[in-house]
N, C-alpha and C positions, 0 to 999 in steps of 0.2 A: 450123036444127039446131045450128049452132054457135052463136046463144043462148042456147039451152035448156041449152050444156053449159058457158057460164059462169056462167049462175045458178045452178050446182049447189053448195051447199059441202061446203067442202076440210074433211077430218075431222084432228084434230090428233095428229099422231103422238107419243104416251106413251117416253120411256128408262124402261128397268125398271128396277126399283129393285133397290142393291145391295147387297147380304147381307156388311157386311163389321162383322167382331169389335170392340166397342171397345177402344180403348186403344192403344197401339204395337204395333209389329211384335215378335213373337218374335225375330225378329237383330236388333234394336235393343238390346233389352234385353241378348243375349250379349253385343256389341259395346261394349257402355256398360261394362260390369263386366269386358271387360278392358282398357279403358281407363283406367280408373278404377287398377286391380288397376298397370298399367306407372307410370301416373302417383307412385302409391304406392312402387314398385320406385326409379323414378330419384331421388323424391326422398329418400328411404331411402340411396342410394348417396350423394345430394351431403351431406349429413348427417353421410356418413363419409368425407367425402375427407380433414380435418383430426384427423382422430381423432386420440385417443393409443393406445398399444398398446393397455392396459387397458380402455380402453371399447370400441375395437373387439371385445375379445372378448365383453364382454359385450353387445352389440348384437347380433355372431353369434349368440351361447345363445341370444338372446330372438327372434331371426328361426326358428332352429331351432325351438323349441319352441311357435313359430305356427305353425309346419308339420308340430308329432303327431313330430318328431325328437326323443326325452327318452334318447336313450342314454347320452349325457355331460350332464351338472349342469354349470349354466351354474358360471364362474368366479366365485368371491367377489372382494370388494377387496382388491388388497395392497397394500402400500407398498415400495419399494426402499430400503433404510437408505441414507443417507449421511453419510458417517463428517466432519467437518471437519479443513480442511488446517490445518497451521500456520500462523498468520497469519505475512507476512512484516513483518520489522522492520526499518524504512529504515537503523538503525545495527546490524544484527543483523552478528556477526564472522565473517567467511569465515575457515573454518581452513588452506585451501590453502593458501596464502604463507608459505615461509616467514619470517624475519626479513630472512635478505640479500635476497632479494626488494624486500619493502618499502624497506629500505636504499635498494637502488638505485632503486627507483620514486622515493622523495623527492629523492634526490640530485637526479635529473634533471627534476622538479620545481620544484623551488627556483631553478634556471638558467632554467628555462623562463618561469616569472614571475619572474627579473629580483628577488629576496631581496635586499636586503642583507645584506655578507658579516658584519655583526655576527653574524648568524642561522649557529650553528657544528652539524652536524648530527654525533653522533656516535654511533658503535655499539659495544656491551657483550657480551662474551661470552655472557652469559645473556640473550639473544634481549633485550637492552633496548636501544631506541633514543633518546638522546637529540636536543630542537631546543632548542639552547641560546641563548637570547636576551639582550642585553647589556642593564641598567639601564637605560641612557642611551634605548634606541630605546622602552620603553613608559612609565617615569616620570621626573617631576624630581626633585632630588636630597632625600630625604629624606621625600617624599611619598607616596603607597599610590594617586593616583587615577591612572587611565590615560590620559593623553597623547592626544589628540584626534589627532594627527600618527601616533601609533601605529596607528589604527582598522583600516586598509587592510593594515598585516601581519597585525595578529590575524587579519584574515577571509582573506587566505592563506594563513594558518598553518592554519585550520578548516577551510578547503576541501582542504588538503591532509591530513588527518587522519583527515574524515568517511568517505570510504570505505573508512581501512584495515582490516584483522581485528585491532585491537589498542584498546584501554582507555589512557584518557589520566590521569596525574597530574600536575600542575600544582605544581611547587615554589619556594619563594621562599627567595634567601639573600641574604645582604649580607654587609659587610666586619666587622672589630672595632672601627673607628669608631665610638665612642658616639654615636647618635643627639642630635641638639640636643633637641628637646624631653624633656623629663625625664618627663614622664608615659607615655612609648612607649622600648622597648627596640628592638633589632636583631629580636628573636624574632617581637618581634610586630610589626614593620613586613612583615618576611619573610612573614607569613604573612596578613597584610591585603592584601597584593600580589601574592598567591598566590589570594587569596578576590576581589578586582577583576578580575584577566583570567577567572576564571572565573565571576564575575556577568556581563561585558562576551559570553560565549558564549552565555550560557543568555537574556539579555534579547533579543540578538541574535537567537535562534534558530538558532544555529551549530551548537552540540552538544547533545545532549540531557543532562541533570542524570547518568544510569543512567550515563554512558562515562568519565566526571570524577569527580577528588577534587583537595582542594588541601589542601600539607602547605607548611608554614615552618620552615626551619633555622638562621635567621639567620646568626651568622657562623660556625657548629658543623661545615660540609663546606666548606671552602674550595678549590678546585682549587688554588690554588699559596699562597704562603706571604704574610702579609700584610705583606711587608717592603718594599715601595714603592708609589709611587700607581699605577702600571701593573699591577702586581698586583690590588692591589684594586679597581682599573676592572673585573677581569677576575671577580673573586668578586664582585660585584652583579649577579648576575643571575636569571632565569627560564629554570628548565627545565621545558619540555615532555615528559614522561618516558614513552615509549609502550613497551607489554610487550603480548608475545603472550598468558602465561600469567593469565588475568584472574582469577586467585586470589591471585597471590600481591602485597603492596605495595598494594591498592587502599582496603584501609579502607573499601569498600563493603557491609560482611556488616552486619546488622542497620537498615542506613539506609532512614528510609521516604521513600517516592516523594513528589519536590517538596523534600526538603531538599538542603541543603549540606552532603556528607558531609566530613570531616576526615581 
């Protein structure tokens, strides 16, 4: 009997077949477009982390207005004027100080680097300072070129000049001593010597041309009388002529830029 029930065959058991839609699942498809949609969101946000004001608003209007939101018009472009400053001018005149100020600033200057006392600093009623320098310390005697030995006060004399609120004139005088050479007068050694210290600035880069003029008197202003040789040691000289009021004395008006005014 129980042969008969192994040669029996086994019938194959069918899975039924299953009825499903093609294609993706319905919350596949929700799930994907808002992911897509957040994807969109953040990076729309990183987009605007660096903004400027101005594009951020208009990035707002245009997100609005993907959203059916038209109640405000997106912003147009504008521009914010800006207006330029003054340029600053490295010798431009501070008008705060005033003359006895600077007075005293140079005095104690002059000690501080150690001047020789040739270098006589004097003050003028009408805010004018002079730095009156002796012949002997920037030329030799009867010559316009400057003294190699001289180099190192010109550029202390510049250094102390460049920051003040004042315009420099440069003047040359000498004694009544007739010049040796006959082709050159007093007038115009004075004033050749007056045009070297202030070539010796402007080649330098000391002082700029705009702050300077140079004038020669020859023997026509003498501080004292020229009735001995100590006298006249004392009338050869270079004054540095500095004035608050940068109108008046400068002989600056009509000079164009890059000359040597007179």
């Amino acid at each position: 009997m129980a042969d008969n029930d192994q040669n029996v065959p086994c019938e194959e058991i069918k899975c039924p077949k299953c009825n499903c839609v093609a294609g993706a699942p319905a919350w596949m498809t929700t799930f994907a477009d808002l992911v897509t949609l957040l994807l969109t969101f953040f990076v729309l946000l990183l987009s605007m982390a660096n903004m400027e004001e101005v594009k951020f608003a208009e990035a707002s209007a245009s997100i609005r207005s993907a959203f059916g939101a038209h109640s405000m018009p997106a912003p147009s472009k504008f521009s914010i004027p800006i207006i330029p400053s003054t340029p600053e001018s490295k010798f431009a005149p501070i008008q705060t100080e005033t003359a006895l100020k600077v007075y005293k600033r140079i005095q104690a200057q002059l000690k501080s680097d150690n001047i020789p006392d040739d270098v006589e600093l004097i003050k003028k009623e009408d805010d004018t300072i002079i730095l009156r320098v002796n012949e002997s310390i920037l030329f030799k005697k009867g010559t316009a070129v400057v003294s190699p030995t001289a180099y190192p006060i010109l550029r202390s004399l510049a250094d102390i000049i460049r920051p003040l609120p004042m315009r420099l004139r440069i003047e040359g005088h000498t004694d009544n001593t007739p010049v040796s050479k006959r082709q050159i007068g007093n007038w115009n050694l004075s004033v050749d010597r007056a045009v070297s210290v202030m070539r010796f600035f402007k080649k330098s880069d000391l002082l700029p041309l705009d702050r300077m003029s140079a004038n020669g008197y020859g023997s026509d202003r003498p501080v004292v009388p020229n009735t001995n040789a100590a006298n006249m040691a004392k009338n050869r000289r270079v004054d540095f002529v500095l004035r608050t009021n940068n109108n008046i004395g400068m002989g600056l008006k009509g000079a164009s830029p890059g000359e040597l005014p007179f």
